[in-house]
TORNUBA-530373 format. One line per field, with one value per residue (C-alpha): residue in three letters; chain; x, y, z. Coordinates in pm, 1 decimal. Layout:
<sites>
vexti <- (ala_...)
torlum <- (A_...)
X <- (X_...)
Y <- (Y_...)
Z <- (Z_...)
</sites>
This chain:
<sites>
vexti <- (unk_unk_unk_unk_unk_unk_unk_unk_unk_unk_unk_unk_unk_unk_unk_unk_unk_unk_unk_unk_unk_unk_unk_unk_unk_unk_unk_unk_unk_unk_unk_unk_unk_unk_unk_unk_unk_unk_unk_unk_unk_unk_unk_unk_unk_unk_unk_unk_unk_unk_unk_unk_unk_unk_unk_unk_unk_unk_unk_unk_unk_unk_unk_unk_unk_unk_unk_unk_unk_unk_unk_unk_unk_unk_unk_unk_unk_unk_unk_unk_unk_unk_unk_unk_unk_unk_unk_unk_unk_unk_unk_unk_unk_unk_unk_unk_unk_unk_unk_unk_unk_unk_unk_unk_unk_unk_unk_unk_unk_unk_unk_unk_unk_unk_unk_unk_unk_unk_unk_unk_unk_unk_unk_unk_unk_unk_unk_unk_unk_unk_unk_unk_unk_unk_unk_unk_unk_unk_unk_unk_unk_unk_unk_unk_unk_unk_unk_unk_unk_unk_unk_unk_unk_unk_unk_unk_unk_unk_unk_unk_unk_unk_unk_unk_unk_unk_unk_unk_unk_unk_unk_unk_unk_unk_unk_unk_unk_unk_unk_unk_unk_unk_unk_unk_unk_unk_unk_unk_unk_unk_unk_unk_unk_unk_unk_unk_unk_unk_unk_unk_unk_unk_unk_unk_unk_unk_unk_unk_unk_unk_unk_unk_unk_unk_unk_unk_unk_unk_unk_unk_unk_unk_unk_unk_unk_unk_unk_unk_unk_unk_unk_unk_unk_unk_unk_unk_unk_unk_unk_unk_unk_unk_unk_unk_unk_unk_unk_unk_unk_unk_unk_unk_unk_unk_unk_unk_unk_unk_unk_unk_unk_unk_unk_unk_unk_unk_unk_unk_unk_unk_unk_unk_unk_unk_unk_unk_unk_unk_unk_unk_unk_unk_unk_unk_unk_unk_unk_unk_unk_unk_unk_unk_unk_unk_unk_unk_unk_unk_unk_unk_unk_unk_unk_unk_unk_unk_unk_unk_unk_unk_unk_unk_unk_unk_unk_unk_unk_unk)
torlum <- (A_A_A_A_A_A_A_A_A_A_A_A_A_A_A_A_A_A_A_A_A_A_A_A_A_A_A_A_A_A_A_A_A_A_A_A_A_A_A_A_A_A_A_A_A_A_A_A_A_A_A_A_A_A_A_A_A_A_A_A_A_A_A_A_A_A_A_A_A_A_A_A_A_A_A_A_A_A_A_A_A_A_A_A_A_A_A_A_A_A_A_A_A_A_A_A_A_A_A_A_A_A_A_A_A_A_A_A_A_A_A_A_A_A_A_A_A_A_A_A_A_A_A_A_A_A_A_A_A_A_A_A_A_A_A_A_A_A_A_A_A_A_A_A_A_A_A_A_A_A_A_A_A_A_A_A_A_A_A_A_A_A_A_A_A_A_A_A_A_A_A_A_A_A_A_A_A_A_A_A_A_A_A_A_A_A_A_A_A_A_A_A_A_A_A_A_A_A_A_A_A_A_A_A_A_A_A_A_A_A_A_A_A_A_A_A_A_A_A_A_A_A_A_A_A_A_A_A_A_A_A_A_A_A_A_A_A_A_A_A_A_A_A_A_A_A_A_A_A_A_A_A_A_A_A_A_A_A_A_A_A_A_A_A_A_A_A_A_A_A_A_A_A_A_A_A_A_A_A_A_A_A_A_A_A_A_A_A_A_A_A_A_A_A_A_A_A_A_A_A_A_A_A_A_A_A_A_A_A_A_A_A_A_A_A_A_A_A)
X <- (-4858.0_-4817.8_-4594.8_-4352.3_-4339.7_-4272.3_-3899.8_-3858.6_-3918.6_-3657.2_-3413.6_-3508.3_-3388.5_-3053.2_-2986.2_-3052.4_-2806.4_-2534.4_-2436.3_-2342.4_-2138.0_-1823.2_-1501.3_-1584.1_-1229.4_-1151.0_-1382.7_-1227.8_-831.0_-590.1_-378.7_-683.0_-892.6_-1229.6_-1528.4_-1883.0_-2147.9_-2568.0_-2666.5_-2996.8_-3266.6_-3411.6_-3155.2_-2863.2_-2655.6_-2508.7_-2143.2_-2056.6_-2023.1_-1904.2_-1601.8_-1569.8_-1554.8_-1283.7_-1086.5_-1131.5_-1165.4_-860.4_-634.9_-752.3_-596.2_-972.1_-1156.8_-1544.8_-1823.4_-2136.9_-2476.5_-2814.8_-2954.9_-3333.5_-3520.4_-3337.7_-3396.4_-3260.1_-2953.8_-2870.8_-2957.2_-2719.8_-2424.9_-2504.5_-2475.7_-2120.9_-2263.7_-2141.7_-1919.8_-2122.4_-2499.0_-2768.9_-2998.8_-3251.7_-3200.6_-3489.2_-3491.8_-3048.7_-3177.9_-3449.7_-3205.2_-2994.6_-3244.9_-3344.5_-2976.6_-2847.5_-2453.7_-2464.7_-2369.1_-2402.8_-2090.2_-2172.7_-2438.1_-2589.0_-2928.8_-3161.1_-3469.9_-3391.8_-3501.4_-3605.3_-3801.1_-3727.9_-4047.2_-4404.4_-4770.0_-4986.0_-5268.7_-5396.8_-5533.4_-5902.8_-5934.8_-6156.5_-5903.9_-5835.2_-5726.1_-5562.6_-5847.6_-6027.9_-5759.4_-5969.3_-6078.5_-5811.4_-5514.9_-5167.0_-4937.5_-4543.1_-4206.2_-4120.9_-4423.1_-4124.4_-3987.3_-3992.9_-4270.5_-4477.6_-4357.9_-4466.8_-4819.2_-4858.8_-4779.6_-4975.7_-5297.0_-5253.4_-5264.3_-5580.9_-5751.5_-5700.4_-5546.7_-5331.4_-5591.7_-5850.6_-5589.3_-5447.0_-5069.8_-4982.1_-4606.1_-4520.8_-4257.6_-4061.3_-4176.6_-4573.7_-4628.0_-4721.3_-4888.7_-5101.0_-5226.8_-5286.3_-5504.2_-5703.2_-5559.1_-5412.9_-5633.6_-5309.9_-4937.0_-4555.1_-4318.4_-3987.8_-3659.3_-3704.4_-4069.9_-4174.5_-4060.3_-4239.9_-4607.3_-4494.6_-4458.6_-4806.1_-4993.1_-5053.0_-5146.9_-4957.1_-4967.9_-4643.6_-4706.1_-4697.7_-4296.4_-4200.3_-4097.9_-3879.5_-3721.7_-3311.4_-3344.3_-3086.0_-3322.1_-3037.8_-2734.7_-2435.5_-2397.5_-2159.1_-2164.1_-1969.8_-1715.3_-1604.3_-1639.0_-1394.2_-1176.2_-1130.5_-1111.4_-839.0_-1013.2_-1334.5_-1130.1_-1024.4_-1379.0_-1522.3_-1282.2_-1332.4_-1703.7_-1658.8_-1495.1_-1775.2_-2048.3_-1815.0_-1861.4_-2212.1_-2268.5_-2125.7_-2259.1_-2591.3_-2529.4_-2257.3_-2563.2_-2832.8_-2561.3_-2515.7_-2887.4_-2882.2_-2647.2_-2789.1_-3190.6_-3476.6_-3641.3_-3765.0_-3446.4_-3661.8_-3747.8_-3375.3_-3332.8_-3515.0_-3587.0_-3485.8_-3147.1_-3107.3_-2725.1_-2513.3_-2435.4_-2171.1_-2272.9_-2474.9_-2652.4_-2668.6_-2942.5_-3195.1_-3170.1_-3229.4_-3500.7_-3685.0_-3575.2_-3748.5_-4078.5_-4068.7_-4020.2_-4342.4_-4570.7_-4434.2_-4179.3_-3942.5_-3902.8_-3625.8_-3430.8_-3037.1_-2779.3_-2591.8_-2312.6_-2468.9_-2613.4_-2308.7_-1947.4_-1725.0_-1546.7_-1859.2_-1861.3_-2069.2)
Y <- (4767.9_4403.4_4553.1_4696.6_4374.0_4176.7_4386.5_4357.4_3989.3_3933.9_4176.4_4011.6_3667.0_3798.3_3951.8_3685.7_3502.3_3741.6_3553.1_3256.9_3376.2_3278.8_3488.8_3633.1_3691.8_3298.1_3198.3_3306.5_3287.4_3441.4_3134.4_3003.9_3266.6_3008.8_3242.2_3056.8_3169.6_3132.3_3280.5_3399.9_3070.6_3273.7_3428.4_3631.2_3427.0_3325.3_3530.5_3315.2_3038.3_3189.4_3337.4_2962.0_2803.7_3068.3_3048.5_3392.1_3335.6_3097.4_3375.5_3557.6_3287.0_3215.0_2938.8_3024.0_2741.2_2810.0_2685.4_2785.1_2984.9_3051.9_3420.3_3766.3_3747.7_3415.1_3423.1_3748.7_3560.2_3314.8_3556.3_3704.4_3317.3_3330.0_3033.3_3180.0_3506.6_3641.7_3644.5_3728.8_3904.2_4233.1_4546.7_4661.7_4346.1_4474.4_4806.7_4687.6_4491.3_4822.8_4991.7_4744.5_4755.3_4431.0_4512.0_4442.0_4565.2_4553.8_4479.9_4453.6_4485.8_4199.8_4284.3_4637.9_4721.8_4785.3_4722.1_4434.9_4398.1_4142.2_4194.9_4325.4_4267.2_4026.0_3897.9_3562.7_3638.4_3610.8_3766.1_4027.2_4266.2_4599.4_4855.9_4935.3_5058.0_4695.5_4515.8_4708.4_4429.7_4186.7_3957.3_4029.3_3746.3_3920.0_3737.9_3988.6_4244.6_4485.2_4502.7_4714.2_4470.5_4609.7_4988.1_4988.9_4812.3_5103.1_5384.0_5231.8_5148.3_5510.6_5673.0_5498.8_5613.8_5271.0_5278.5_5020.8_4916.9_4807.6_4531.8_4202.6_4210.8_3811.3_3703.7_3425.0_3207.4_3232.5_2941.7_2992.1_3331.7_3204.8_2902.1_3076.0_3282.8_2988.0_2863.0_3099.6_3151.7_3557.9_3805.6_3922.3_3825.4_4037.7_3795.7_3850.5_3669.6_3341.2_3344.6_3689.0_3538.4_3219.9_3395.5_3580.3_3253.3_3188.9_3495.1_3664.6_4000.5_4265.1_4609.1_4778.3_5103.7_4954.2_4950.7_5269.9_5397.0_5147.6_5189.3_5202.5_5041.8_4812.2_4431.9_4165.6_4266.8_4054.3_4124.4_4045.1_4144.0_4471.1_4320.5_4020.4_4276.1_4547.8_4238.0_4066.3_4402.9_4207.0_3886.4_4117.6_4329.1_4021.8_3887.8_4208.6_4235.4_3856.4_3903.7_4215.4_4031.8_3756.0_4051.7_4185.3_3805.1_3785.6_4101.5_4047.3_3700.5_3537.8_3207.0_3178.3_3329.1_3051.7_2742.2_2821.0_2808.7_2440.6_2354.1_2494.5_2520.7_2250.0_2510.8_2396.3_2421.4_2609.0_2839.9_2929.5_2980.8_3223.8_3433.4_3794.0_3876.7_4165.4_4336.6_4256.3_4543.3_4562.0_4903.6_5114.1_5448.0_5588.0_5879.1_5629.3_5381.5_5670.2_5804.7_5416.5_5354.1_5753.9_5553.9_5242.9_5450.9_5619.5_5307.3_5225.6_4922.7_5057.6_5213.4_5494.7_5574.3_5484.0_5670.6_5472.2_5469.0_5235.4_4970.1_4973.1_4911.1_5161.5_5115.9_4965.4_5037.7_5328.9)
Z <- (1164.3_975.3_773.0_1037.7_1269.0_934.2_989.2_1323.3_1338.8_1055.6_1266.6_1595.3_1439.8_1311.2_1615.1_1832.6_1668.5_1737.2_2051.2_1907.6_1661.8_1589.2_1558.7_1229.9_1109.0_1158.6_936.6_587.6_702.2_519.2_435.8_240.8_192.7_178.3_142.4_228.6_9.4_24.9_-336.8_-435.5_-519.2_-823.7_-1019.8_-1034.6_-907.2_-1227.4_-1289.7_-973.4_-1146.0_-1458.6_-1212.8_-1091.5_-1420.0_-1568.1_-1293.5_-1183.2_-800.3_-807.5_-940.0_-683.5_-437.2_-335.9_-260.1_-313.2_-212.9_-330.8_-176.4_-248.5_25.0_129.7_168.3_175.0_559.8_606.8_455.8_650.7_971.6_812.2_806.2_1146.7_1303.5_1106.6_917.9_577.5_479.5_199.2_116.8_-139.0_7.9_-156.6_-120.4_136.0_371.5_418.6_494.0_668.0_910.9_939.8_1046.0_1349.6_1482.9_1261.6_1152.0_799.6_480.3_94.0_-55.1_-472.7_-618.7_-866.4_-1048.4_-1059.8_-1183.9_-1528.1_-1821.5_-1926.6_-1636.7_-1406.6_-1200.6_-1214.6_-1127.9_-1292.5_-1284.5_-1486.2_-1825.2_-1716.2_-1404.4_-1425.6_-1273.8_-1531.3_-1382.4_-998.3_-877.2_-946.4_-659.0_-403.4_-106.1_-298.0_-207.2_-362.8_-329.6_-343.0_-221.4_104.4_184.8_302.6_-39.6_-369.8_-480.2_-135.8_-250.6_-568.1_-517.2_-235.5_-435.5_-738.5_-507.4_-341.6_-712.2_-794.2_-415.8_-310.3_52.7_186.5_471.6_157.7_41.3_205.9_107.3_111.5_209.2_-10.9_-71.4_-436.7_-599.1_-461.5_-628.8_-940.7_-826.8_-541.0_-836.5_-1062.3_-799.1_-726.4_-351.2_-415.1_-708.7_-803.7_-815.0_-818.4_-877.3_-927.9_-1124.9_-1321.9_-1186.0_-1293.7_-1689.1_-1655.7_-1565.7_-1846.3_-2056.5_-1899.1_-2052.0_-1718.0_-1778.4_-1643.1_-1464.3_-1614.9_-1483.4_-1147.8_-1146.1_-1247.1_-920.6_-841.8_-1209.8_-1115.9_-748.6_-681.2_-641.1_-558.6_-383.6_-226.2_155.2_443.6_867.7_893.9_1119.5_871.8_580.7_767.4_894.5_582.9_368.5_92.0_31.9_-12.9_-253.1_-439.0_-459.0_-585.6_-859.6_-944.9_-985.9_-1173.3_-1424.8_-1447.6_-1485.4_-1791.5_-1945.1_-1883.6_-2020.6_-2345.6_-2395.6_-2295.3_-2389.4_-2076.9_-1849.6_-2019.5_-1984.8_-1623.5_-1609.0_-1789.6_-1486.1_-1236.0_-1250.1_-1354.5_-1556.4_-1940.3_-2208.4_-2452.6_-2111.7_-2035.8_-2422.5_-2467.6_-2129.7_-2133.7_-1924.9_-1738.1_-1753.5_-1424.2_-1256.1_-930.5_-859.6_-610.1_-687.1_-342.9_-442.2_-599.4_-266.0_-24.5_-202.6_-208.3_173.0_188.1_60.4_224.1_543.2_461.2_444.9_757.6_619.7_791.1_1148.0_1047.5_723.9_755.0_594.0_294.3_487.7_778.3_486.2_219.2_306.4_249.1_-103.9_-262.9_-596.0_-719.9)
</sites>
């Protein structure tokens, strides 16, 4: 199945990596406790820099550099080379790792699928798409096919008598989900983040029912190999409570969220001004992953379903 080898191949890549790595527990040394960090490209990312600016890794005693990293599976591939410490990665390609033998683990989480949504399928304001039942014989464009994007088209299509074999799923990178659409090269589009707001800008015309399974599931999550998390179990401590502290900022004012978006992004001013935020959140639900890892297992996206303890460090918070 597409689907399934989609996995595997990200797996296979981390994993073949895993020779060349370097002794994991020399590359953030206590003396300086440097962590090397890919964030996310779309969003999310933002309390990092909020923790930077206020100082909140340095009273920590760390030193935090940032880069901007590439898809979930490559920045996991990324930590498994011991090219970086920490990652942002999604949810389902972590567990999706786990589950093809790949040592890693979440270690906070960052952004869910709450409301308001951050995610959803569209389709541009004229298609002639109205209902599920219509994307029969279509393309859907998504970022990751193995993702809660590919869950939540399945078990929308599935409702409507639409089987997964009568659709052409289409991997796509971030950026080309809303253009692919624009263009006429996918019938309908799931982006997610920044992009899933600006095809909202755009009048696309959305699906909302399509999401309410994966209403709760943790989206963006932070991520480290199991060895460096278990060797470096203090600096991870201190980074945790750091970011914590950001998320509590965030939350209580927007405007620090939108001026690290000035900074950081080329997106429009009056864009960032007015896009809707979603609340941080550091914490992990363990019932409400199992049960989407339960459906993602079903559609075949992944080969077995791990227990939380294999895909989120011990003394994660809840």
């Amino acid at each position: 199945m597409k689907t399934l080898q989609l996995g595997r191949r990200a797996a296979l890549a981390a994993l073949a990596m895993v020779p060349v790595m370097l002794a994991i527990g020399e590359t953030a040394k206590a003396e300086d406790r440097t962590i090397r960090l890919l964030r996310a490209p779309v969003g999310a990312f933002e309390p990092l820099y909020i923790a930077q600016e206020k100082g909140y890794f340095k009273d920590k005693g760390l030193n935090v550099e940032i880069a901007i990293g590439g898809g979930p599976d490559q920045n996991i591939a990324q930590a498994m080379a011991a090219q970086v410490e920490i990652v942002m990665t999604g949810a389902v390609p972590l567990v999706a790792a786990v589950a093809n033998g790949v040592p890693v683990v979440a270690i906070l989480g960052a952004e869910g699928h709450v409301a308001p949504p951050t995610t959803g399928l569209v389709v541009k304001a004229d298609s002639p798409i109205k209902t599920i039942a219509d994307l029969k014989g279509k393309r859907i464009g998504m970022p990751g096919i193995a993702s809660p994007q590919g869950l939540a088209t399945l078990l929308a299509l599935e409702g409507a008598g639409v089987s997964q074999s009568d659709v052409s799923l289409v991997n796509l990178p971030f950026d080309a989900v809303v253009e692919s659409a624009e263009r006429g090269q996918v019938d309908a589009t799931f982006p997610i983040g920044l992009f899933y707001t600006l095809a909202k800008s755009q009048r696309f015309r959305e699906f909302p029912e399509v999401i309410e399974p994966i209403e709760d599931t943790p989206a963006i999550i932070y991520a480290a190999t199991r060895d460096w998390a278990e060797a470096n179990a203090e600096t991870l401590s201190a980074f945790n409570e750091a970011m914590l502290k950001a998320y509590a900022d965030a939350n209580a004012d927007e405007k620090l969220v939108r001026a690290v978006d000035h900074a950081q992004t080329r997106l429009p001013p009056d864009f960032i001004d007015t896009r809707p935020i979603v609340p941080f959140d550091g914490g992990f639900d363990r019932d409400v992953w199992n049960r989407m890892n339960e459906g993602l297992a079903r559609f075949g996206f992944l080969p077995k379903v791990p227990g939380p303890s294999e895909y989120i460090r011990d003394g994660a918070p809840k």
